[in-house]
N, C-alpha and C positions, 0 to 999 in steps of 0.2 A: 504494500500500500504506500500510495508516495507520499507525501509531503504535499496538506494544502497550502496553496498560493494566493497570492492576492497581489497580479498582475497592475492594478491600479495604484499600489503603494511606489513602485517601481522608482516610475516619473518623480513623485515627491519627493520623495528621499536623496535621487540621484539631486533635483536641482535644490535641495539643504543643502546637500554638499559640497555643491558651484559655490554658491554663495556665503558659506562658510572658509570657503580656500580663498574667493573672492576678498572676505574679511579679512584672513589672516596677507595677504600680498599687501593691501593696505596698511596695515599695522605694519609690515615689515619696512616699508615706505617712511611712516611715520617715524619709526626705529631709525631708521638712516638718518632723518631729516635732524633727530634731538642730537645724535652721535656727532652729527658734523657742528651742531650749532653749539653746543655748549662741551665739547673737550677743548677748544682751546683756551689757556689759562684757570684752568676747572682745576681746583683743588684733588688730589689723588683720592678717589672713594670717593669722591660728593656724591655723582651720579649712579655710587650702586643700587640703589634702588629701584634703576630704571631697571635694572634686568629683568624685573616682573616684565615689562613690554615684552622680551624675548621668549620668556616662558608661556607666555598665553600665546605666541605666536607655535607655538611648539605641541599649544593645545588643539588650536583651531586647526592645524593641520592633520594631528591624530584624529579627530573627530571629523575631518572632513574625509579622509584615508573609510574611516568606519561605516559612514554612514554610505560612501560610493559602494565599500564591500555591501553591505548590504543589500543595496540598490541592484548590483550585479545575481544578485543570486535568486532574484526575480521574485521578492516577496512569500519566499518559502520557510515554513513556518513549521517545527522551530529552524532558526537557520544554524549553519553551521559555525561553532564560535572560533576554532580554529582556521579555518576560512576569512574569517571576522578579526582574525588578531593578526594576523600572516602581517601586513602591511603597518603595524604601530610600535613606534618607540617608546614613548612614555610608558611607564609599569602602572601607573593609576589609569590610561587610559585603558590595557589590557586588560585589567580586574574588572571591569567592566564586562568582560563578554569569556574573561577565564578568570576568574576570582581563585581559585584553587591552584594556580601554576605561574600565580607572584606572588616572591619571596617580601618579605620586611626589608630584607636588606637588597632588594631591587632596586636601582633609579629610574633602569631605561634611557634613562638622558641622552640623548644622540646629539651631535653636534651643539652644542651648546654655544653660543656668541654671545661674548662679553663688552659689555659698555663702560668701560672705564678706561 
């Protein structure tokens, strides 16, 4: 017996997803833009803070990654979560869809870019 679908979820999901990746290009945008404007004469550490900009960008991609997976596998329900994790770095975004196959001492952190 297969796997009910729901061909109409499809569409949605995939264009979350644009639009999600959409957001995170922006933000990266915005990243560049504060980087250039305020390291020069910036006190060393002033601007760590901003690293959260890099981290959410780090999110909307995992989430944009997930929800395409999803999108791709045609609204079949349940879907499959390894299928679903295949494409994410983040370990918090993975627990999502594999709770039981991240560690505590996971990061996932992939490419991380620093603004300082």
């Amino acid at each position: 017996m297969s796997a009910p679908h729901s061909p109409a979820l499809s569409p949605l999901l995939a264009a979350i997803a644009r639009e999600i990746d959409t957001s995170r290009r922006m933000l990266h945008g915005i990243e560049a833009a504060i980087a250039g404007c305020c390291t020069s004469g910036a006190a060393p550490g002033a601007f760590a803070g901003l690293q959260g900009i890099d981290r959410l960008g780090q999110r909307l991609a995992d989430l944009a990654t997930l929800l395409a997976a999803l999108a791709e596998q045609g609204g079949a329900l349940p879907p499959d979560p390894a299928r679903l994790a295949a494409g994410l770095n983040l370990a918090e975004i993975r627990a999502l869809v594999l709770p039981d196959a991240v560690t505590d001492c996971e990061t996932g952190d992939a490419d991380a870019t620093w603004l300082l």
